[in-house]
C-alpha positions in Angstrom: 5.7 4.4 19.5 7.1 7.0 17.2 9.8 5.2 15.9 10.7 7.3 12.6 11.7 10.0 14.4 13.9 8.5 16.5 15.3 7.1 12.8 15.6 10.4 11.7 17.4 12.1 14.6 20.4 9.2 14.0 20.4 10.0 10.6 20.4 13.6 10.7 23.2 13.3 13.4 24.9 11.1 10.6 25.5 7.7 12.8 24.9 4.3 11.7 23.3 1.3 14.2 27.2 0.3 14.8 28.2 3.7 16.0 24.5 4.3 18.0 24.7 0.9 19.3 28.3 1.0 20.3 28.8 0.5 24.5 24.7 0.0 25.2 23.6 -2.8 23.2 24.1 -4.6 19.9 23.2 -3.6 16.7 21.1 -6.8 16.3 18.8 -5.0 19.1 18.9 -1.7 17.7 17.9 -3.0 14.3 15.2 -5.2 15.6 13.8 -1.9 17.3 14.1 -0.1 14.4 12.5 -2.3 11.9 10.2 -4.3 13.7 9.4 -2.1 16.6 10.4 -4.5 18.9 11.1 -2.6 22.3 14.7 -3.4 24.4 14.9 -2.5 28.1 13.7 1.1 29.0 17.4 1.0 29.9 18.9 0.8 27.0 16.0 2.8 25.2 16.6 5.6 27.3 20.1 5.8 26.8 20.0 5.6 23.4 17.5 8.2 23.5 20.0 10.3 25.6 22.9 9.5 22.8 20.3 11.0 20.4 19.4 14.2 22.4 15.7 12.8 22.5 13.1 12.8 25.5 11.8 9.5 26.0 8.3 11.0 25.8 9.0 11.7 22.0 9.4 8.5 21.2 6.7 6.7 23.3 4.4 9.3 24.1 1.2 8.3 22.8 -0.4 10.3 19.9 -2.8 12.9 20.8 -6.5 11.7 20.2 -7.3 14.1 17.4 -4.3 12.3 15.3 -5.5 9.0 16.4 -8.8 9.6 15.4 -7.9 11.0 12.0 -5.6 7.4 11.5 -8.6 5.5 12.2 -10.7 7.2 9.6 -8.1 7.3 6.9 -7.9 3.0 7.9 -11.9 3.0 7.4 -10.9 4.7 4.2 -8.5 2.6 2.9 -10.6 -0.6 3.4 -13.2 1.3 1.3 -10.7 2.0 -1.5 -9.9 -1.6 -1.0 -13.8 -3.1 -1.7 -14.3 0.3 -4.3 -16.5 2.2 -2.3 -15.0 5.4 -2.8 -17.9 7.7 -2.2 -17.1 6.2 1.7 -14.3 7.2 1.2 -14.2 10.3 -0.5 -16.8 11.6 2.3 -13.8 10.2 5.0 -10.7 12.3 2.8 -12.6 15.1 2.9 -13.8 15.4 5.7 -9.9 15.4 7.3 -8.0 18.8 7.9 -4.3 17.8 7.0 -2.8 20.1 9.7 -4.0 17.4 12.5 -1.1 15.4 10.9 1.7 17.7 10.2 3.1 15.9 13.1 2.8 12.2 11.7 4.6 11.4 8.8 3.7 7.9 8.4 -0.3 9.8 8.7 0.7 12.1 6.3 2.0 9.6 3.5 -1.5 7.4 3.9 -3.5 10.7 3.6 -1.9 11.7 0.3 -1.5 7.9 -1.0 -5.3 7.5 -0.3 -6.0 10.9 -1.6 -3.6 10.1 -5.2 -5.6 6.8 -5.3 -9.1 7.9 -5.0 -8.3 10.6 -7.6 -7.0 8.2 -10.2 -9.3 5.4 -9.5 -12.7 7.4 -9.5 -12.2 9.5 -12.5 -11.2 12.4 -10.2 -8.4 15.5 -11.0 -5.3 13.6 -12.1 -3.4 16.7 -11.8 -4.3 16.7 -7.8 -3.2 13.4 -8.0 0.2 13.7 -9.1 0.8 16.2 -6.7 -0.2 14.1 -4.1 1.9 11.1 -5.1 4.8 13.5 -5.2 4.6 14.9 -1.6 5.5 11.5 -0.5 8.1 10.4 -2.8 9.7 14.5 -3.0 9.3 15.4 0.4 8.4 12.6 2.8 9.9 9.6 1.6 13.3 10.7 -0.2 15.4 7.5 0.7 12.4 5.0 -0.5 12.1 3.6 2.9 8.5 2.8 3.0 5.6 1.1 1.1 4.5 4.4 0.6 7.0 5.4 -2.1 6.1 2.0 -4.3 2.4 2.7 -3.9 3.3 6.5 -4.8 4.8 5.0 -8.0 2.2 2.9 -8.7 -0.1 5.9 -8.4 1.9 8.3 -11.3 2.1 4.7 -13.1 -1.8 5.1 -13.1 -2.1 8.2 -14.1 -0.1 8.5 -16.8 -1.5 5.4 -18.2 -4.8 6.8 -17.9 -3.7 9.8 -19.7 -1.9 7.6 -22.8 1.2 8.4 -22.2 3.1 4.7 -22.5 6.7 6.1 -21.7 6.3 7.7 -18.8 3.3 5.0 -17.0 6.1 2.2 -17.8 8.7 3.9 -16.4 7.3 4.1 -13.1 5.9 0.4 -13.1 8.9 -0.8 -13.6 10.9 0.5 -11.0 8.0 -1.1 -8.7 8.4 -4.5 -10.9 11.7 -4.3 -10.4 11.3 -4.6 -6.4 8.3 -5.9 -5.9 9.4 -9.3 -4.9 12.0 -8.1 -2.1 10.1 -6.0 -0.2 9.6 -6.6 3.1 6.2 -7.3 4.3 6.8 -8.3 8.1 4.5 -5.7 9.1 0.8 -6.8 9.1 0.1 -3.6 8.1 1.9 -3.5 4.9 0.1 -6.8 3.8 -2.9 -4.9 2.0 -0.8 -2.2 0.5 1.3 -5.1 -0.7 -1.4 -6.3 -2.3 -2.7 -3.8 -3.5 1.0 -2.8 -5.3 0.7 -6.2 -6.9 -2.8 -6.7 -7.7 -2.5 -3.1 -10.2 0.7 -3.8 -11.4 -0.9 -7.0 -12.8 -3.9 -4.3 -14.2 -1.1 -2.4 -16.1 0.1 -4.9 -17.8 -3.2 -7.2 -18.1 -4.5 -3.8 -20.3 -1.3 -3.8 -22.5 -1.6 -7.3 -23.0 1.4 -8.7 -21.5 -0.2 -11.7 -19.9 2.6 -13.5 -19.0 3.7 -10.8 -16.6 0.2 -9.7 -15.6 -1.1 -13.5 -14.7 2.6 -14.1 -12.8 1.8 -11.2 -10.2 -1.9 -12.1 -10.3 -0.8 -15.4 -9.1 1.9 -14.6 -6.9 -0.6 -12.0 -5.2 -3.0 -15.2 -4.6 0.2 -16.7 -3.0 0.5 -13.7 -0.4 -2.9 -13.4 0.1 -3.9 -17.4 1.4 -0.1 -17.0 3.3 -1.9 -14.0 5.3 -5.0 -14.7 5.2 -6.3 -12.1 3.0 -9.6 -12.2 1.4 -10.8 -9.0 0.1 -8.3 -8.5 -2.9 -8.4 -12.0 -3.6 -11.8 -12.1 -5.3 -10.8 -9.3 -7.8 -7.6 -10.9 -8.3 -9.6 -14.3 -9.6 -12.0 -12.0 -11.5 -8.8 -10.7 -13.5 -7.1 -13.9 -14.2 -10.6 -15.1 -15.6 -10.5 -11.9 -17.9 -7.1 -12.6 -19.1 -8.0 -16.4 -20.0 -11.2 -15.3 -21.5 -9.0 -13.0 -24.1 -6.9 -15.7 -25.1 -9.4 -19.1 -25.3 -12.6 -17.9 -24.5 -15.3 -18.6 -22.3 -13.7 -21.8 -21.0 -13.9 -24.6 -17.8 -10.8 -22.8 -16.4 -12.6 -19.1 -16.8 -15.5 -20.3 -15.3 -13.4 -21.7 -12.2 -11.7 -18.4 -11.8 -15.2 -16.9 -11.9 -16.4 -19.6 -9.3 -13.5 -18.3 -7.1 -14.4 -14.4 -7.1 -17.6 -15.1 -6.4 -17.3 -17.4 -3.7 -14.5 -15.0 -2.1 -17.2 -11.7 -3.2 -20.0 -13.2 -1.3 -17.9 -14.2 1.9 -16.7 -10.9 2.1 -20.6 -9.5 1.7 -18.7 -7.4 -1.0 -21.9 -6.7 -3.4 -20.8 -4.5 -5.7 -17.9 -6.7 -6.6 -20.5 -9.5 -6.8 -22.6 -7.4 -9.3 -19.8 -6.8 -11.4 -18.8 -10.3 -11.6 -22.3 -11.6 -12.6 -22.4 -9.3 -15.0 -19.7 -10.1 -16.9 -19.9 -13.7 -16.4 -23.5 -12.9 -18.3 -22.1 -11.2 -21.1 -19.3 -13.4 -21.9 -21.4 -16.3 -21.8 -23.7 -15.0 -24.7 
């Protein structure tokens, strides 16, 4: 179901839902299909199709296989950027010709995010980076309409933080801070990249020492994970708390609970790099 482009067709034929909506169905229905995907009668899709100038078949054709199979790599990929395998998923990235997407925005955005993040997060070209973080936010996400654009800014947040340059890294984080809490996660495939918005927010300002605003996301992103029953963020998110403690009181009972709870969540997930890197530290803060 390509919805976006029947989204983009009403905007570029400047109607609202009202005005689409108007004589076929309510805008209630149209705005449930648009946001949630959730399909009305072929009836009334078809003739709002028809008000649009679209062919059915564009908007519930299915994908060709080559674009489908490309999506299910970049998802392999993203759950390895997620556990910080990113050899995995370098060899995935690289191993995908962008032209088998220049039909699929939403593709397109995840290929570039993916490609930003494994560039900033494994010491890769920063430069490439930014370019890639810009695609989506300049060119195929101008109105801010999905997750994309937030984990965009997250991404040039990153970078610029990484390259010292206070100004510019806050600016970024800030407008994500400044939304973070209303965006909409209905979509069970926005619930990791949610995450993962909050969980490096709360990295930025962990390493500039704000604690009070890096422990509230850290907590808040425990919140969202147990509400959807995530578990692969929430053992790093534990680990980072524990650090944050540890800077202020030491090697403490509460520390050591934190710990206790990465590693529990680590080992569930079979995740054994994370588990290495918590028993190492653990080791060395004990001392």
């Amino acid at each position: 179901m390509d919805i976006q482009t029947f989204i983009d067709k009403r905007k570029e034929l400047g109607l609202s839902q009202k005005e689409l909506s108007n004589g076929i169905c309510t805008q209630a229905t149209l705005s449930k299909f648009e946001n949630n995907g959730k399909i009305p009668s072929l009836k009334i899709l078809i003739q709002l199709c028809n008000r649009l100038g679209l062919s059915l078949d564009s908007i519930i054709g299915v994908k060709d296989n080559k674009c489908q199979k490309v999506v299910k790599q970049m998802n392999k990929a993203e759950f390895n950027l997620i556990i910080q395998e990113y050899k995995d998923a370098w060899k995935i990235i690289q191993s995908i010709d962008v032209d088998d997407l220049i039909h699929d925005k939403e593709g397109l955005m995840q290929y570039y995010y993916l490609k930003g993040y494994l560039n900033v997060l494994d010491d890769g070209d920063l430069f490439d980076a930014v370019f890639d973080f810009n695609r989506i936010i300049s060119e195929l996400d101008t109105q801010e309409e999905t997750i994309f654009t937030f984990l965009s800014y997250v991404g040039m947040g990153m970078v610029y933080a990484k390259q010292g340059d206070d100004q510019k890294s806050e600016y970024y984080f800030s407008k994500v801070f400044n939304n973070i809490y209303t965006m909409s996660i209905d979509d069970v495939t926005k619930i990791w990249r949610y995450i993962n918005i909050i969980f490096y927010c709360a990295i930025y300002y962990s390493e500039r020492t704000d604690l009070e605003t890096a422990n509230t996301l850290l907590n808040y992103g425990v919140k969202v994970c147990a509400q959807n029953h995530v578990t692969y963020y929430i053992a790093r998110i534990y680990a980072q708390l524990a650090m944050n403690e540890s800077r202020v009181n030491g090697y403490n009972k509460k520390v050591k609970n934190y710990m206790n709870k990465a590693l529990v969540f680590s080992e569930f997930n079979q995740n054994e790099k994370e588990v290495e890197l918590i028993k190492r530290w653990v080791v060395g803060n004990k001392a």
